[in-house]
N, C-alpha and C positions, 0 to 999 in steps of 0.2 A: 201357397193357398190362394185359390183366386178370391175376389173381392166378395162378389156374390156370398160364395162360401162364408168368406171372414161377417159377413152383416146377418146373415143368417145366425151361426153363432153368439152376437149381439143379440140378436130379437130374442134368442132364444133363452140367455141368460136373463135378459130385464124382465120378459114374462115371467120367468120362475119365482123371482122375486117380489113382483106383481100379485101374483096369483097364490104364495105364501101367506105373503099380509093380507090378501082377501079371507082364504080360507081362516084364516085367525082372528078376523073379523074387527082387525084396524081398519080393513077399507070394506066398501059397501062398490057395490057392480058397477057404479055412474063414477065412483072415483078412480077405481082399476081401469076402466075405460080411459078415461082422460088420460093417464099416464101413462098407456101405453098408446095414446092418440088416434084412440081407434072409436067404434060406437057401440055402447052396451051388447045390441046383438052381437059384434062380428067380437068381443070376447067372452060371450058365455058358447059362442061358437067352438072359440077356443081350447076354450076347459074343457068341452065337451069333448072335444076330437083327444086332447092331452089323456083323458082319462079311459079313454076307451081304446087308442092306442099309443100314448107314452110321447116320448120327444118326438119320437118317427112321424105322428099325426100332424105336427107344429113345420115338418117340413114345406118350403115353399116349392110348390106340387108343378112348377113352372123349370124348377131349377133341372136342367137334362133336357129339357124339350126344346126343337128350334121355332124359333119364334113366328108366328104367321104371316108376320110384316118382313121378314128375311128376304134379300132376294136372293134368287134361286144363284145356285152355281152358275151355270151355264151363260144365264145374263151375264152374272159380273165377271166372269172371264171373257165376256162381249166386249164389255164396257174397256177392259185392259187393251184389248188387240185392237179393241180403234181409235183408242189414242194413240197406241204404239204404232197402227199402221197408216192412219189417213189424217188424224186431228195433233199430230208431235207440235208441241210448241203452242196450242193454245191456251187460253188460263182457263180455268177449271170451269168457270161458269161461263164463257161462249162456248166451252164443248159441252156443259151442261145443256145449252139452249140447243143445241144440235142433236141432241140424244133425243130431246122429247121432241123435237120438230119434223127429224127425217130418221129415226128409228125406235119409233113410238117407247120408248121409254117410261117408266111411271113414280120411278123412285125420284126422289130428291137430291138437291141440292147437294147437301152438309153430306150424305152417305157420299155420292160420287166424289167430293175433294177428298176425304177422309181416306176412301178404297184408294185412290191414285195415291195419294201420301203414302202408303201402306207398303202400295209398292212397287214406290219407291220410283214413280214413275213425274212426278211432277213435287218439287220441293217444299217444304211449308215455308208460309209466307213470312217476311222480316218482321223483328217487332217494328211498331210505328213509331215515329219520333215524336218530338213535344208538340202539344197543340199553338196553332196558330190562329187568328182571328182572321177570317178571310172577309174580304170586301163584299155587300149585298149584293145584291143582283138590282138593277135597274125594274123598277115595278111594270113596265108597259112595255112591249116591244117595239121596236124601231127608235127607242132612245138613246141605243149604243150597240154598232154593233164591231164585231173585232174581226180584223183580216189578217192573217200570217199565210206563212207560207213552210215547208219540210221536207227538207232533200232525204228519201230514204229510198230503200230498193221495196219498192212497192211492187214490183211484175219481178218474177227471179231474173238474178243477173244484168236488171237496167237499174240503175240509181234514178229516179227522177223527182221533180220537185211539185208538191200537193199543194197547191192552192186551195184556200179555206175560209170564206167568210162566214160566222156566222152569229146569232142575236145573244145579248147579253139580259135579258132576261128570261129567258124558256132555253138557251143553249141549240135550240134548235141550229140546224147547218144548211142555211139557203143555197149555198152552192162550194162546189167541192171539183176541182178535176187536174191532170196529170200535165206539166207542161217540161218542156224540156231545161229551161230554167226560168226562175222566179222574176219578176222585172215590171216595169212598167206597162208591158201590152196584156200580161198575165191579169195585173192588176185593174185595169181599166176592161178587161173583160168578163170578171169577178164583178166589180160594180153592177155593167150592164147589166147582168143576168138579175141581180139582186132589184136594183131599182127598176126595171120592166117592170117584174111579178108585183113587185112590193109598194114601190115609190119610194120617196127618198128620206133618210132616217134625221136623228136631229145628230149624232155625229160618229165616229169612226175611230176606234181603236187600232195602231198599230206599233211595230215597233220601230224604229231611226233608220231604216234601211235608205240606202240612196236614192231609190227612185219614190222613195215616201218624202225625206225632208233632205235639205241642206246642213250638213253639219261642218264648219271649218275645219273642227278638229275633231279626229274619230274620237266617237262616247260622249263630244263632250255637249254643248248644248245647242239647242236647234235655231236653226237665222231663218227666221218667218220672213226676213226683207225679201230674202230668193227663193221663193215658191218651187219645189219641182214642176213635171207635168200634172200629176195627181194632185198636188199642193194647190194649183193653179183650176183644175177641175173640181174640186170640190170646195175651192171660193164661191166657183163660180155657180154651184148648185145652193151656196148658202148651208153646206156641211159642216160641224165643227173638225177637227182632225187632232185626234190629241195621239200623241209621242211616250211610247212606255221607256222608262230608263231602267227596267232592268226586268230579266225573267219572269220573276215572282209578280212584277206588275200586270203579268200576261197571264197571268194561273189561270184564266178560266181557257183559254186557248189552247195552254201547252199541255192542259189535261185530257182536253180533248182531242189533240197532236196524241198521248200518250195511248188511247181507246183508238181511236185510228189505227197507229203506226203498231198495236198488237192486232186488229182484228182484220182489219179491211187487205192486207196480202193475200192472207189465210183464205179470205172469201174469192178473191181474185183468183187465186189457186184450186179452189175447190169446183168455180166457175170453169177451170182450164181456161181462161183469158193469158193473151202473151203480149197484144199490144195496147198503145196508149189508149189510142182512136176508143177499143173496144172496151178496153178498161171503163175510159168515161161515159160511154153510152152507159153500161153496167152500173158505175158509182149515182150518175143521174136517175135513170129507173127503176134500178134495183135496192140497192146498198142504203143509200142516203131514205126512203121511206121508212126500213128497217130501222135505222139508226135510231131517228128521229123519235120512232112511236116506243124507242128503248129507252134510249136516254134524254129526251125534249123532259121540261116540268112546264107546268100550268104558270103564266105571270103571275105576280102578286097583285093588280091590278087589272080591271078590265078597261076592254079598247085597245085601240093602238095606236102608236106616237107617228106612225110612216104619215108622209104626204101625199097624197095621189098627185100626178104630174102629169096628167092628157096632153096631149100635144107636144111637149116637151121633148126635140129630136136628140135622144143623149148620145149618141153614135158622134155629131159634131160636135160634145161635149166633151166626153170619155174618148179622146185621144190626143195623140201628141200633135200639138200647135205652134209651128215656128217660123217666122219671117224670115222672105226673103226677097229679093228684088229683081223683077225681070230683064232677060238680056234684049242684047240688042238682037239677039233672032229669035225675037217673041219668047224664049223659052225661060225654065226656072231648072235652074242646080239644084239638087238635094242629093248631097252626100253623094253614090256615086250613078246616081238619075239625070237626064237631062230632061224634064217635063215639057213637051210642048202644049203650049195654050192655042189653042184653036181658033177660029174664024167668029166675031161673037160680033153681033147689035149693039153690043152695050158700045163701043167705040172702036177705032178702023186696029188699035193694036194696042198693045200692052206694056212695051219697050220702057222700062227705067222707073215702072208702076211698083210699088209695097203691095207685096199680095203674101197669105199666108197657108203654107202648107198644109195640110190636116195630115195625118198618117194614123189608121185603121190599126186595132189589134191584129182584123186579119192580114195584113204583110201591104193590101191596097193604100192609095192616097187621093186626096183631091186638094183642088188650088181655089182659094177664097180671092176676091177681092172683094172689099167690104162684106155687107151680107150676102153675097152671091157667090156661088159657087161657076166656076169660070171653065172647071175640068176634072173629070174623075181618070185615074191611072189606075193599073192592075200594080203588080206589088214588082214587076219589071218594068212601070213606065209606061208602058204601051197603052195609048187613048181607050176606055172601054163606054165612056160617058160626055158627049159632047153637048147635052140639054145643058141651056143656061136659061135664066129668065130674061124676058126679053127686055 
């Protein structure tokens, strides 16, 4: 017996009993109402229909009829062949957002997971485990923000690594894009992007990786005496840099690692994108506004915690800086570069001077001596910048 049926037979029983004691005049119309939770009118309506045609009248006159709010066949055998055919492997509600976005769709939500459960096409979801207290969020933005990194196969068939800074109080994603592995130049170009638009925050979440801190011993605790590159640049910005020591210290990252690494392939895919380059034009104008206006929240706070920074050249900031000492034929070693330093005002040559490297995220370099910049190289050495100040 279906259910419907089975409550019907209920309703139908307690009114008889209902409408017994009325007629024998235990209860009065305002009482038989109440007990049967309905209002005077809609049970002398009742009695009325009961007595003029029997149990028959007391049927719920809905029962057999398809509902108005139904959707039609046709739709939901729509809805099956395009998960099955173009949307496999999304969760129910970014293909939900996809229905009403680019095949005007009108139904909801709760029907569309429901129908795919049904059949049999996408699984119901695990029970959830015990509650957890999770950490606030930061009331103002630029008070903290969190930078990871996530090797996964973002484009089919390339594994590459997502870089991802982004605010810990709105979760917003100031910058996002595709590098072939995670590192320090990744990293220091992650910043720039961030503190151009933004300025510079009060400090930076990440976790122990090597080109983030020095750790003697893997896992175990961080030696602030040896600065990385980053460690050393964002002294120098007057950043704080705190150090997660485990996953869960990262929750608000790796959940959003977790909305990524289901949604953003899929869109890549549906884009037909195949390389990096285009990928992140994509993830930058496209993807990342999307995101944002999905899943960003409102701060708890108004204002913002960023500093504006005018002037502030973060390019000689945000990179790698390392001393070395000029030869005897004017030039400077790095690694397997032979730099020549050029013809300068400042003094007839440079032979046996402390000067320091800078090296660009993009692959380029230039040579310091003090505050001046003495020579800019392309990313094979070759002079492309010989202005000095005079």
């Amino acid at each position: 017996m279906r259910r419907t049926e089975a409550l019907q037979g209920v309703r139908m029983t307690v009114f008889l009993n209902v409408l017994n004691r009325w007629e024998s005049a235990e209860l009065n119309q305002e009482e038989a109402a109440e007990l049967l939770g309905v209002s005077e009118r809609t049970f002398r309506r009742w009695t009325r229909r009961y007595e003029e045609e029997g149990e028959a009248g007391l049927v719920d006159r809905r029962l057999g009829k398809t509902s108005g709010r139904r959707v039609p066949s046709d739709r939901a055998e729509e809805v099956e062949r395009l998960y099955r055919e173009r949307y496999q492997g999304f969760t129910v509600k970014h293909f939900h957002e996809h229905l009403i976005k680019d095949h005007g769709f009108g139904w909801g939500y709760t029907w569309t997971k429901l129908h795919l459960q049904w059949k049999g096409v996408v699984p119901k979801a695990p029970r959830k485990g015990a509650h957890r207290r999770k950490r606030e969020r930061r009331p103002l933005p630029g008070m903290m923000l969190h930078q990871d990194g996530s090797r996964h196969a973002w484009l089919e068939g390339q594994a590459l690594d997502l870089i991802v800074t982004l605010d810990d109080a709105t979760g917003a994603i100031y910058s996002a894009f595709l590098v072939e592995e995670e590192g320090t130049a990744s990293t220091f170009r992650a910043l720039n992007e961030v503190f151009s638009e933004h300025g510079l925050p009060m400090s930076l979440y990440t976790d122990r990786g090597a080109h983030y801190f020095h750790t003697p011993k893997a896992g175990g605790e961080i030696d602030r005496s040896h600065p990385t590159q980053v460690g050393r640049a964002l002294e120098q910005l007057g950043i704080e840099h705190i150090g997660a020591y485990s996953p869960q210290a990262r929750g608000r990252s790796e959940r959003a690692f977790q909305t990524l690494q289901d949604r953003l392939p899929k869109e890549l895919r549906l884009a037909g994108i195949a390389t990096a380059e285009a990928a992140n034009a994509f993830i930058r104008d496209v993807y990342l506004p999307e995101h944002n206006a999905r899943f960003a929240v409102d701060p708890a706070g108004e204002g913002s915690a960023f500093t504006p920074i005018p002037g502030v050249e973060l390019d000689e900031i945000l990179c790698v800086q390392e001393e070395r000492q000029v030869g005897q034929d004017n030039c400077v070693s790095y690694r397997t570069l032979k730099l020549q330093i050029p013809e300068s005002p400042m003094r007839p040559h440079f032979v046996k001077a402390r000067v320091k490297v800078h090296v660009y995220p993009d692959g380029s370099h230039a040579v310091f001596h003090g505050p001046r910049c003495i020579g800019r190289y392309d990313e094979k050495g070759t002079i492309r910048d010989a202005k000095r100040a005079a």
